[in-house]
C-alpha positions in Angstrom: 87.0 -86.7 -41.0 83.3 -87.0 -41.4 80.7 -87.3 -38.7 80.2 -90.4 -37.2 78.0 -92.0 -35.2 77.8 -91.2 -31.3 79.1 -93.6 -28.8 77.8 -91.6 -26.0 74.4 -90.7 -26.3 73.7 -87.2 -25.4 71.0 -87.2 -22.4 67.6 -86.8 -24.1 65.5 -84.5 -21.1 62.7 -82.7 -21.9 64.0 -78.9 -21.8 62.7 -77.7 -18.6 64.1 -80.8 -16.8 67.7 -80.6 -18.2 68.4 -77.0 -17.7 67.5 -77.6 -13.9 70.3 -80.7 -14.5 72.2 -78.5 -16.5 72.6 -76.0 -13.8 73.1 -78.6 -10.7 76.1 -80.2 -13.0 77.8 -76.8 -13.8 78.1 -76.3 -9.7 79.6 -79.5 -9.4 83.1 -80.1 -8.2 84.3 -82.6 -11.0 85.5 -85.0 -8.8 82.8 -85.4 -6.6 80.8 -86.6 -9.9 82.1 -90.1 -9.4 83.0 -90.4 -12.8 85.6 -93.5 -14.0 86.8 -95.5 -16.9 85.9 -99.0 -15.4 82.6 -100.4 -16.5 81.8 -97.9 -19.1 81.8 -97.9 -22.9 85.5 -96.4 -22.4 87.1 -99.4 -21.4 86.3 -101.6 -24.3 88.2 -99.1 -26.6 91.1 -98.5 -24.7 91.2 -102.6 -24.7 91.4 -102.2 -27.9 94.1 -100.0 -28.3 96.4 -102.2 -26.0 95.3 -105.1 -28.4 96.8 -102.8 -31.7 99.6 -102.4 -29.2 100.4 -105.9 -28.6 99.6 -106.5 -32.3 102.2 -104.1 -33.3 105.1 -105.3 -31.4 105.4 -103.0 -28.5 105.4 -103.8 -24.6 104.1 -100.7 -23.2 100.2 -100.7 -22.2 99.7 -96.9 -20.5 97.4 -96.4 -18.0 94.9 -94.0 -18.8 92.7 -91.6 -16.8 90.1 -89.1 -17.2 91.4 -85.7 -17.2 90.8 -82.3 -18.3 91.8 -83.0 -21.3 93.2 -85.3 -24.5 96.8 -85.5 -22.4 100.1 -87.3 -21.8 101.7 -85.4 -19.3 105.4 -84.3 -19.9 107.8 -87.0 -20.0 105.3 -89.5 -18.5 104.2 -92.5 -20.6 100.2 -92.2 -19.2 97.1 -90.8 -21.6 94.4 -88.7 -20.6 90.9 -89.2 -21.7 88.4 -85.9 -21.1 86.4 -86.5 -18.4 82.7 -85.4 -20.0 83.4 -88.2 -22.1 82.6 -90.9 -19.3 79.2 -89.5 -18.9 76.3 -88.6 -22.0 75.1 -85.6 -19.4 78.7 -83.7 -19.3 79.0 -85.1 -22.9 75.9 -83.3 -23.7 77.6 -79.8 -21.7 80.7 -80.4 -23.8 78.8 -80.4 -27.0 76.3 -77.0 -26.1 79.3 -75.5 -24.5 82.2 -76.2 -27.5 79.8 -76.4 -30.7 80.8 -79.9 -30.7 82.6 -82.9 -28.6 86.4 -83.5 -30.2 86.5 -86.9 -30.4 83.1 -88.8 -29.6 82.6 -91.9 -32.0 84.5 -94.9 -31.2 87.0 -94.5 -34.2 87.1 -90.9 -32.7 88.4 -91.8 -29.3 90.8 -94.2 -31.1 92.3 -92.1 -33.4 92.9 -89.8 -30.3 94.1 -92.7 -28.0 96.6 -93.8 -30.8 98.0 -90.5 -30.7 98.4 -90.2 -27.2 100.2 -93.4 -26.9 102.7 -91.9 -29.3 103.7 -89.7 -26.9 103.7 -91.9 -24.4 106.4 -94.3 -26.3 107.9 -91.5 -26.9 108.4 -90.9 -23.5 108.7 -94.4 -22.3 111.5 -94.7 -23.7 113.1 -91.3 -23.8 113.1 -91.5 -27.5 113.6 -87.8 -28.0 117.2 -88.2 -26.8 118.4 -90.2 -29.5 120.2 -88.7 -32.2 118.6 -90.3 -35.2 115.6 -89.2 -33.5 116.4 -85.7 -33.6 117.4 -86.1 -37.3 114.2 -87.0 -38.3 112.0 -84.9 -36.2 113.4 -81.5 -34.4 114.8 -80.9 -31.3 112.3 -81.5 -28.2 112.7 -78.2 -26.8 111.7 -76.1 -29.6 108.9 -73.8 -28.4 105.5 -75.3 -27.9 102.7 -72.4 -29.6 99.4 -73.4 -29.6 98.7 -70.5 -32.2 101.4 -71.9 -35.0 100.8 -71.5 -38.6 100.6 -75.2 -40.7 101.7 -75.2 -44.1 98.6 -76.8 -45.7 99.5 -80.1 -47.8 102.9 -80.2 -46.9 104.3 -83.6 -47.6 107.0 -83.7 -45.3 103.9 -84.5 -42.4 101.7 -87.3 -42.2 98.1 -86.4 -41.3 96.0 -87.8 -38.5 94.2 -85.5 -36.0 92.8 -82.5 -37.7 94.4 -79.1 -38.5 98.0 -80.1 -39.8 98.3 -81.0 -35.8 101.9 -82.6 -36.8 103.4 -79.4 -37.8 103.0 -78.1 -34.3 105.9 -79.4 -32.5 108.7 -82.2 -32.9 107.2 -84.3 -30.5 103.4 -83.5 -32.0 105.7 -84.6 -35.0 106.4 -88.0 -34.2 103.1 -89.0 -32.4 100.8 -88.4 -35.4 103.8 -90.2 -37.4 103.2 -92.9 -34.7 99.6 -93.1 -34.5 99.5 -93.4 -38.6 101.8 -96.1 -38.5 100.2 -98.2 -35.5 96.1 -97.6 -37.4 95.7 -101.1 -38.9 93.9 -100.1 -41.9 96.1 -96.8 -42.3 97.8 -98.4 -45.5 100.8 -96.0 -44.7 103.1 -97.7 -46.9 100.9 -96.8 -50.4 99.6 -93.5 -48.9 102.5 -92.1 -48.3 105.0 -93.7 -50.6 107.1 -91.1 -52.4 106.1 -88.2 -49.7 109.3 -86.7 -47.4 107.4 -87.9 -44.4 107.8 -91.6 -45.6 111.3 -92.0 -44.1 109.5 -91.0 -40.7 107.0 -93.5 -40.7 110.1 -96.3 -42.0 111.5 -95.2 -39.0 108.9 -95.5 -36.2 108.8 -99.4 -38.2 112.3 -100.0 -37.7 112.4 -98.1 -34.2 109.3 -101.1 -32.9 111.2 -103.7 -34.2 114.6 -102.5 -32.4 113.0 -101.8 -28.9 109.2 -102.7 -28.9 109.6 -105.3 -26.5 111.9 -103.8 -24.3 110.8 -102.7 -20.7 110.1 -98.9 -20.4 112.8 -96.5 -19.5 109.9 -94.4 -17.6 107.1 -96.4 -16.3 104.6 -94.2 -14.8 103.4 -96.1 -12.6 105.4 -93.3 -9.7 103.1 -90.4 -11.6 100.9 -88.5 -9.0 97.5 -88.6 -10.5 96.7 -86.5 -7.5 98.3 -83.5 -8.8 95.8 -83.6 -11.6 92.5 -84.1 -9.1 90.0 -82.1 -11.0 89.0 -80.1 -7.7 86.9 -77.6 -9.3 83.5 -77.5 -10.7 82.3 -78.2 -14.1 81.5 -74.4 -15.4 84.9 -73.2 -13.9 86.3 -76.4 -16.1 84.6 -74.1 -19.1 85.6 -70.5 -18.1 89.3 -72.0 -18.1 88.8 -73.7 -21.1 86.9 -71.5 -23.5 89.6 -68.5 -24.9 88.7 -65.0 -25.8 88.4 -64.9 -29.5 90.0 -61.6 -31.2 87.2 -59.1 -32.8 86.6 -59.4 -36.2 86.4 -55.4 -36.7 86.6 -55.9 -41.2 83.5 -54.7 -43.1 82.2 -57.4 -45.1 79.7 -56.3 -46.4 79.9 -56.6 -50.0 81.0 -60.1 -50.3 77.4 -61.2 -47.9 75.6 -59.4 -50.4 77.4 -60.7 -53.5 77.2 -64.5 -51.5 73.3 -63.6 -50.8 72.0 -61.8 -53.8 68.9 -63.2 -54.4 68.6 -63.3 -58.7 65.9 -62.0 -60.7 63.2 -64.6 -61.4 63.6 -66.6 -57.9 60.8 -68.6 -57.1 59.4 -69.6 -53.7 59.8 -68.9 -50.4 62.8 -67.2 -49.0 64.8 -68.4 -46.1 66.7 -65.5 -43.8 70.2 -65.8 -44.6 71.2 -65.8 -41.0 68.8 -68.5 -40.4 70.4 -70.7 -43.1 74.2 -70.0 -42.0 73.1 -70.7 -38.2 71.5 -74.3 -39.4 74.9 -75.5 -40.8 77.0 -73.3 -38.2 79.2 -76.3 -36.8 79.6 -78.1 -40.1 80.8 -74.4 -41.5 83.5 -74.3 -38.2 84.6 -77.6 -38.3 85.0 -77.7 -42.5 87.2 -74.7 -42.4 89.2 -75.3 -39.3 90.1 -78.4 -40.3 91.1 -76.9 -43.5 93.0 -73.7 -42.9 94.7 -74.7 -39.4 93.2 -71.7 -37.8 92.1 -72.0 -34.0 88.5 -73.0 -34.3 87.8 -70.4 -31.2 89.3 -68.3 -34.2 86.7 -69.5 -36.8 83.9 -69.8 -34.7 84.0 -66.2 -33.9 84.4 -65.3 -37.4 81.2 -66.9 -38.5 79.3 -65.8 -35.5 79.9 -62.5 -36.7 79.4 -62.9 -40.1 75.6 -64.7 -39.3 74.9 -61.8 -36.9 75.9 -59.5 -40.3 73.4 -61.0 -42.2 71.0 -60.8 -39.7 71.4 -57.1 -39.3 71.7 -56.3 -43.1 68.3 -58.8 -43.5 70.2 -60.6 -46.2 67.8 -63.9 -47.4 68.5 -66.9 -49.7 66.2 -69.0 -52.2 66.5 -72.6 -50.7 66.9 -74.0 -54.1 70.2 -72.4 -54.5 71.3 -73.7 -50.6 74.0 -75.9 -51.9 75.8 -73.2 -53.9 75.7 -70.8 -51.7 76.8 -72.8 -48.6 80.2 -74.0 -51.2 80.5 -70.0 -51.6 80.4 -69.2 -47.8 82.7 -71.9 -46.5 85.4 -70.5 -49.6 84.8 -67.6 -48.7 85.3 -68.1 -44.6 88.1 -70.2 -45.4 90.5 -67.5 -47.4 89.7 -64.8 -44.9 90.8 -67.3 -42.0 93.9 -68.2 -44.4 94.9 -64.5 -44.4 93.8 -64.7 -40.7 96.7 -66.8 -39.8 99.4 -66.0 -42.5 98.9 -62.2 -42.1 97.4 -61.3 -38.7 94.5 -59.6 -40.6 91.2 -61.5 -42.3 91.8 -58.8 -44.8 95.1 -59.1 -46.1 96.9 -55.4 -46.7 99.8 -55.3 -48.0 101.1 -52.1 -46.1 101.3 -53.6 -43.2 103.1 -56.4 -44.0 106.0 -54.2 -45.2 105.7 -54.7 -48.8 106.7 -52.0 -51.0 
């Protein structure tokens, strides 16, 4: 998915001023910040995603509410929209604090919506019980790990939200195969023709027309939003949120040089290496996480340390060549975090895998 253009503005304070602001928002109990859908730029797109609901054929409009999180609770047909999302300031904390906002364009927010309201007619109607269900997608209670390991290209999954996301989990499964199906311009019939997953996406077709206009088994509308009161404050929203990343303890050395080797005859002025690979350091993380699969807290670390590495072995590149050397880094990242989740090591050794 490439970059697109901000819905939310990030607040634009001089940098004095917004570290005071900064500061005073962290301390905040999140809901004493007064935030809400109603009136804001949210609304409009969730009106539109009712409208490709109704356009589609199917009954259910979920409520939706800010949260901590891109949610639909367990077996409740309701979506959760982030909460620094109704608000540029906490959008702007999101973006310092995560190297980046998930979902932040209006297309963004709507490919996330769509697949949250897969889960929610999942749930609505208890879809998961069925047996042709099942059949198509796994068995609901299969473990739920949040560090699984995709298998890149595999055509019996469609893709939608980054990182193979519908290899996860059965019921991950079905809502990227329903949030394909429900995109208007997803073209899921030519896309997809002749792939495994096509039968899945037949299936969601068929499954609208056969009870798309029926009521909801499970409504929601008993759901205790209470129980998800965001009754703690903004920077202990981050220390819950932000994992610890495992070292990256490999000597690497030799490839930095071999990526930075400055060749005989280079003209002009050189450019610190770290200085380069610290400019591009969220369109590195986001290229080869969305990529490989790997947990971007995963990647991020791994190019942290690898910009620190250049700093310290005073590694420098000829702007010219910026291009070709930033194709040879992200490669380069993107097999170690490849080993990374296949093997448990970003240097793959075959001894401790067992091999003979």
């Amino acid at each position: 998915m490439l970059p697109a253009k901000p819905q939310v503005p990030f607040m634009e304070t001089p940098p004095q001023a917004w570290s005071a602001e900064r500061e005073r928002l962290l301390q905040q109990q999140i809901v004493d910040l007064g935030l809400k859908i109603d009136g804001t730029y949210l609304e409009k797109i969730i009106e539109r995603l009712y409208s490709e609901l109704q356009q589609a054929g199917i009954k259910l409009r979920p409520k939706v509410y800010l949260s901590n999180e891109w949610s639909c609770p367990d077996g409740v047909p309701v979506i959760g929209i982030p909460f620094y999302l109704a608000d540029p300031r906490l959008a702007r904390i999101e973006d310092e604090m995560m190297d980046g906002v998930e979902a932040q364009s209006e297309q963004e927010i709507l490919s996330y919506l769509r697949h949250e309201a897969g889960h929610a007619f999942n749930y609505a109607h208890r879809l998961w019980e069925r047996d042709d269900w099942r059949a198509l997608f796994g068995d609901m209670s299969s473990p739920y790990l949040e560090d699984y390991r995709p298998r890149p290209f595999s055509r019996e999954f469609v893709r939608h939200i980054p990182g193979w996301y519908a290899q996860k989990h059965p019921d991950e499964d079905f809502s990227e195969t329903f949030a394909v199906w429900l995109t208007p311009d997803s073209a899921w019939r030519e896309v997809y023709r002749g792939w495994p997953c096509y039968r899945k996406l037949e299936y969601v077709d068929q499954l609208v027309r056969e009870i798309g206009q029926k009521d909801p088994v499970v409504t929601g509308e008993d759901y205790d939003f209470a129980s998800e009161a965001l009754i703690y404050s903004v920077a202990d929203h981050y220390q819950r949120t932000i994992p610890e990343a495992s070292p990256v303890p490999e000597d690497f050395d030799h490839e930095l040089r071999d990526i930075f080797r400055v060749r005989e005859g280079a003209a002009g002025e050189l450019v610190p290496a770290h200085s380069f690979l610290a400019q591009h350091r969220r369109q590195i993380v986001n290229r080869v996480a969305y990529w490989t699969g790997l947990y971007d807290v995963e990647v991020r670390a791994l190019i942290q340390y690898l910009i620190g590495r250049s700093d310290q072995l005073q590694l420098a590149i000829d702007p010219r060549r910026g291009e070709h050397v930033l194709v040879d880094f992200v490669a380069f990242a993107s097999t170690l975090c490849m080993n990374r989740l296949y093997h448990g090591e970003y240097v793959f050794n075959a001894k401790h895998q067992g091999a003979p």
